[in-house]
C-alpha positions in Angstrom: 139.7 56.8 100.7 140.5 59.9 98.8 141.9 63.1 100.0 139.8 66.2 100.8 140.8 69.6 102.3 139.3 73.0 102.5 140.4 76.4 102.8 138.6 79.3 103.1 140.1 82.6 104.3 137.8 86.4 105.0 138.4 89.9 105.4 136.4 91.4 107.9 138.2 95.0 108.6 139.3 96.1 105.3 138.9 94.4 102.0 141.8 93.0 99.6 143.2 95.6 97.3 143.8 94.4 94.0 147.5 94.3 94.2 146.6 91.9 96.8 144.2 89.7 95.0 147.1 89.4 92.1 149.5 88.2 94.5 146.9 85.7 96.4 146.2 84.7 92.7 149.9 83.2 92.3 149.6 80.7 95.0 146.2 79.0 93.6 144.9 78.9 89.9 141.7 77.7 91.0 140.6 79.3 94.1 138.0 82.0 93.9 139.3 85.0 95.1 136.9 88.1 95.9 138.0 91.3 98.1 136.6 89.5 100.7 137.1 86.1 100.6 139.4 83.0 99.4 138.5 79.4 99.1 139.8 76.4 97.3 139.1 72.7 97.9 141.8 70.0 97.3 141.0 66.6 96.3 144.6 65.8 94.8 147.6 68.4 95.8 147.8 70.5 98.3 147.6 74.5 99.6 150.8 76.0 98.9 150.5 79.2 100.8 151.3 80.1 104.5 147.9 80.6 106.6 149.7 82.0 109.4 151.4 84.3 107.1 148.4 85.1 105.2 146.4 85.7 108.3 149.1 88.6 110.0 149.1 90.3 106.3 146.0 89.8 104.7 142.5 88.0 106.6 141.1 88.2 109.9 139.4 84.6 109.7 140.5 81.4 108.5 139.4 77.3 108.0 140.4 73.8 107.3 138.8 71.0 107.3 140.4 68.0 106.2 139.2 64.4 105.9 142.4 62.9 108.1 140.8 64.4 110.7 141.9 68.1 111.0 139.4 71.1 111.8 141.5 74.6 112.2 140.3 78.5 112.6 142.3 81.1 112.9 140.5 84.9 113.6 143.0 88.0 113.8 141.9 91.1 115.9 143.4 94.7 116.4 145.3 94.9 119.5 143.4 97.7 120.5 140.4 95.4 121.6 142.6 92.3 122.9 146.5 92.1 123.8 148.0 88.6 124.2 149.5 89.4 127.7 145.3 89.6 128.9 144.6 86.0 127.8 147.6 84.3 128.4 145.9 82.2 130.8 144.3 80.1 128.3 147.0 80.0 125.5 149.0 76.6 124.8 151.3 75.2 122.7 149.3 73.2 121.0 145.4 73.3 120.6 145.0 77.4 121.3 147.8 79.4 120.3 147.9 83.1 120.0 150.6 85.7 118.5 151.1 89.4 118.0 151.9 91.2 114.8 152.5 94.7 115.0 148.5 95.8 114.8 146.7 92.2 115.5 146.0 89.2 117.7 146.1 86.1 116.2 144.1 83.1 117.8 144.8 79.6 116.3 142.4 76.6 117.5 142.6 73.2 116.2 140.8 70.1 116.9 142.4 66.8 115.5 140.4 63.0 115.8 142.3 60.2 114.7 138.6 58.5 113.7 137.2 60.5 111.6 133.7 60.9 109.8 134.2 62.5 105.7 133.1 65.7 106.1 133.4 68.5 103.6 134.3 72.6 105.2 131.4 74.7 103.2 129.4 76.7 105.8 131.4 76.1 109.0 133.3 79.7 108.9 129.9 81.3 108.2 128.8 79.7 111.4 131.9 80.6 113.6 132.5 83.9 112.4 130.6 85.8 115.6 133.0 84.4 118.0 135.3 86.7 116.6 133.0 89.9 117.5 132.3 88.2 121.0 135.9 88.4 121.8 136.1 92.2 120.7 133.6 92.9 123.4 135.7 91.0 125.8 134.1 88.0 126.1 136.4 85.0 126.8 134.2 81.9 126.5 135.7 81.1 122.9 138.9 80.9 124.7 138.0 78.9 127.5 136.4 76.0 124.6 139.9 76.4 122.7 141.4 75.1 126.2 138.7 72.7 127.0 139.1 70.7 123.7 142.4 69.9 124.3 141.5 68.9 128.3 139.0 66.5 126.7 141.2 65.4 123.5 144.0 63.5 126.4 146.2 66.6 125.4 146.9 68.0 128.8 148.6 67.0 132.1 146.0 65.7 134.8 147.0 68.4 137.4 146.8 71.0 135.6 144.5 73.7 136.3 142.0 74.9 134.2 142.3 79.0 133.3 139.7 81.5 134.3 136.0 80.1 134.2 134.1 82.9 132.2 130.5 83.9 132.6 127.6 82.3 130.3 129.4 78.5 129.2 125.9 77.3 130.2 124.2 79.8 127.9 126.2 79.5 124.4 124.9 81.3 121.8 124.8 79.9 118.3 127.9 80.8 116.8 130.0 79.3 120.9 127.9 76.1 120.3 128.6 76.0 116.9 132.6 76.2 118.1 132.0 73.7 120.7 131.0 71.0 118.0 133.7 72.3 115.9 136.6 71.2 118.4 134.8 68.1 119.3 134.2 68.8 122.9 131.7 66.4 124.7 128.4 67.5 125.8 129.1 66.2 129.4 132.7 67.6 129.7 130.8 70.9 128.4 128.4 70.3 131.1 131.2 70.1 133.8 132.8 72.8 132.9 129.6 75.3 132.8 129.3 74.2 136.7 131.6 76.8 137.6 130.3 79.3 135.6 127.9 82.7 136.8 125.0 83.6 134.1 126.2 85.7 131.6 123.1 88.3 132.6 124.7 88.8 136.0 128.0 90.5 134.2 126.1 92.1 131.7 126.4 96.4 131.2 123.0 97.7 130.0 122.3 100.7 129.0 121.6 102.1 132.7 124.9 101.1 133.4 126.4 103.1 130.5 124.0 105.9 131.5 125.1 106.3 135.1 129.0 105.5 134.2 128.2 108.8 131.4 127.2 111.1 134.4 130.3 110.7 136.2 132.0 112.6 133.5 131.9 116.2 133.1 131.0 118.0 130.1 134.6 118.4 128.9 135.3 114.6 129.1 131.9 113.8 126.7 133.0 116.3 124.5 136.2 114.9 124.2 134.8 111.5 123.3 132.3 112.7 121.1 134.6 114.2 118.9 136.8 111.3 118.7 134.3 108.9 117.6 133.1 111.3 115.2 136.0 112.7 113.5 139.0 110.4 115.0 140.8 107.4 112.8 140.6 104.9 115.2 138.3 102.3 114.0 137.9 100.1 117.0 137.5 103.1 119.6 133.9 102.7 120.1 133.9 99.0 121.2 137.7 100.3 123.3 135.7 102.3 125.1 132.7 100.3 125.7 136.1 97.6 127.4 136.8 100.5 129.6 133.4 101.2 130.9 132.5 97.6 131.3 135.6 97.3 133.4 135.5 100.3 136.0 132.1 99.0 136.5 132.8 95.7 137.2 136.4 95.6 138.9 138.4 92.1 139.3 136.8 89.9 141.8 138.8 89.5 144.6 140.2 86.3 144.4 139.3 84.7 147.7 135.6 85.1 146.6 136.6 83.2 143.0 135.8 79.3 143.6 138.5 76.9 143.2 140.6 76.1 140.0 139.7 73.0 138.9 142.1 70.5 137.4 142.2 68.8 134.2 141.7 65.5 135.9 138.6 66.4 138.1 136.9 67.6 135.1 137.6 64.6 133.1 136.1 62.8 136.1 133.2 64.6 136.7 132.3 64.5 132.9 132.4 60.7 133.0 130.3 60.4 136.2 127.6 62.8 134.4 128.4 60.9 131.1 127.1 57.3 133.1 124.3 59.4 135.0 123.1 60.6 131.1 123.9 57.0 129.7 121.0 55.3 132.8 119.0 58.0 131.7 118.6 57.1 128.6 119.0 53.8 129.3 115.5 53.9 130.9 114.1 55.8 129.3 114.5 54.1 126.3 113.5 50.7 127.5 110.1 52.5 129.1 109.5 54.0 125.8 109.8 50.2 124.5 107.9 48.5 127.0 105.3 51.0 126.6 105.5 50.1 122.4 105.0 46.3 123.2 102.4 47.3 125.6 100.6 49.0 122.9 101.4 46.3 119.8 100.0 43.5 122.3 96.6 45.2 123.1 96.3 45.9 119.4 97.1 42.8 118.9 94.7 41.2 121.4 91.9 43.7 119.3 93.1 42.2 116.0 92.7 38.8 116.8 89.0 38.9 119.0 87.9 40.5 115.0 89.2 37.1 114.2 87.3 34.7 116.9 85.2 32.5 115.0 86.2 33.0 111.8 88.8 30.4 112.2 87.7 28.0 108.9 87.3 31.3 106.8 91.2 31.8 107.8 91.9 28.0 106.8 90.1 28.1 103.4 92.1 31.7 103.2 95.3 29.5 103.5 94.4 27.0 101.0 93.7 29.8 98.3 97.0 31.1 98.8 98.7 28.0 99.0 97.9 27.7 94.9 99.0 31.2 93.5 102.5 29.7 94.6 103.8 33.1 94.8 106.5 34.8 97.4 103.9 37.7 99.1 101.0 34.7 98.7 103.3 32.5 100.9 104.2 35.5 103.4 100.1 35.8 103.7 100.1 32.8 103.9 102.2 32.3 107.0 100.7 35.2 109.1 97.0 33.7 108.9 98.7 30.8 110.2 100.4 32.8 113.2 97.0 34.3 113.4 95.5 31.1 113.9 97.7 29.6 116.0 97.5 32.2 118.9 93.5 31.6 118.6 94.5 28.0 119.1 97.0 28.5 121.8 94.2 30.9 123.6 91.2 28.4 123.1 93.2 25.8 124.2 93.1 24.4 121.0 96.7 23.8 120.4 96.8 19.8 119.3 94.4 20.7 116.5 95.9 23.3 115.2 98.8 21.1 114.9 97.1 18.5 113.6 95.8 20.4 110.8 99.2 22.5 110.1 101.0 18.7 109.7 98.4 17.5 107.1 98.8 20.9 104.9 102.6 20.6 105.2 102.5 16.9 104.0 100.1 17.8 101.3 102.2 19.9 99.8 105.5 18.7 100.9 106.7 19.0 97.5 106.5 22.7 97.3 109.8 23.6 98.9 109.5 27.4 98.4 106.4 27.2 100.7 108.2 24.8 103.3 110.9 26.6 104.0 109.5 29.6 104.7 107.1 27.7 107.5 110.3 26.5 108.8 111.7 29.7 108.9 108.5 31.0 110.9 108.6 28.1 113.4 105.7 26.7 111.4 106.4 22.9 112.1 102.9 21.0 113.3 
């Protein structure tokens, strides 16, 4: 099997300069390079650059697929928006990783499979690249999936317990599900894991919410915030404050009211019980959809033949015609008048002369061997 990798790097924020796009352009002669975007795909050789490196300098988003089995994305945010010490929870050493530069989060998740299906990386960034705005407005179920796929990849100690279960696992949107396939996580172990998860509607702030939280302040305090979004040089300030409001209106739970942790072991056991539950489900149903098939093929079948009822010696002469043109679809013909016939036979009772007959055609033309070994093949014996 030949080797395959991908890389494919974006800037979100701030585009490349050029002196940045000349030094990029060093590390890869054959990677397009834009302000916004590098990519290169390797079937001999390999990247020579740092994506950690390049991620703290120059991209917020990052993927590689390779064909031994490796999916990896790394997204960089500001600091502003999401601090390492407020997800520590979830963070591993291997799986989900995150580091602070001097301005940005970096989140690193990988998924590795030691059987892997060829697969090639175009379009997967495209299709993860919202998870990076869901956690700049503080929501945590990217983070949660980073720590899942290594529950369900055998990566992590039975007793350990999982991190905080965030709002909305059983509601992904497009770009969480398309993360969810992306670090291989099992529907069922998915499934499990939503169990202890409130609707995402329940925490949501609407506008009301923003409304009400807006008349609290006095007229001083608006102006002051209206002038810094306007005029201010902070880029992120808008969704900072939106993180503030959401937060004085919906303070920490207290934690007796939280359910239970659960542990890496009870999820993997509860996954496998739904996993068998799905498995009889679809186990029945899929011989009920069969049974209903044969059903079906047997009445039509019982139609097609009472069309045939006393046409019998039409279907014998029928035989004998196709018996000359000594040709391969003449011979198949051939041998399903005769299965025709002999279920006519078999339902008039009529077996022993069916037989009868079928023996005196084979041993009239016992010398055609084409033509007897397919009616030995069909169980067409006399």
């Amino acid at each position: 099997m030949s080797e395959y990798q991908y890389f494919e790097f974006q800037t979100i924020d701030q585009p490349l300069s050029a002196e940045d796009m000349t030094e990029l352009r060093r590390w890869s002669s054959r990677a397009e390079i834009t302000p916004t975007r590098f990519w290169n795909e390797y079937h001999w050789g390999d990247f020579k650059g740092s994506p950690r490196r390049w991620m703290e300098r120059y991209f917020d988003a990052f993927l590689h697929v390779a064909n031994w089995g490796t999916r990896w994305l790394m997204l960089r945010l500001p600091l502003a928006l999401l601090k390492e010490r407020e997800i520590g929870d979830y963070l591993l050493e291997d799986g989900l990783e995150g580091w602070q530069t001097a301005e940005h989060l970096v989140l690193s998740f990988i998924s590795q499979t030691d059987n892997p299906d060829w697969e090639e990386g175009h379009g997967w960034l495209s299709s993860l690249i919202g998870v990076r705005s869901s956690l700049m407005r503080g929501d945590r179920r990217s983070l949660y999936l980073g720590w899942l796929a290594q529950a369900g990849a055998g990566d992590l100690d039975e007793v350990a317990e999982e991190p905080p279960v965030p709002p909305g696992l059983g509601e992904l949107d497009a770009p969480h599900r398309a993360l969810a396939e992306f670090l291989r996580i099992p529907q069922d172990l998915l499934v499990t894991a939503a169990e202890a998860s409130a609707p995402l509607q329940a925490h949501a702030i609407g506008a009301a919410d923003i409304e009400r939280w807006l008349a609290e302040r006095s007229t001083a305090e608006k102006d002051a915030l209206l002038a810094e979004l306007i005029i201010g040089d902070q880029p992120y300030r808008l969704a900072e404050l939106r993180q503030q409001i959401e937060r004085e209106l919906q303070p920490g739970e207290d934690a007796e009211g939280l359910p239970a942790r659960r542990t890496v072991g009870q999820l993997l056991e509860r996954a496998e019980m739904l996993h068998r539950e799905r498995r009889q489900r679809e186990d029945a149903a899929r011989a009920a959809e069969q049974a209903r098939k044969a059903a079906e093929a047997a009445a039509a079948r019982k139609r097609y033949l009472t069309t045939l009822r006393g046409q019998e010696e039409v279907l014998w002469r029928k035989v004998d015609d196709l018996v000359e043109q000594r040709s391969a679809s003449a011979y198949q013909q051939l041998v399903e008048r005769l299965k025709d016939l002999r279920e006519l036979a078999e339902t008039d009772g009529a077996l022993e002369a069916f037989s009868a007959r079928l023996r005196r055609l084979r041993d009239q033309h016992s010398r055609k061997s084409a033509l007897i070994r397919r009616l030995d093949r069909a169980g067409l014996v006399g």
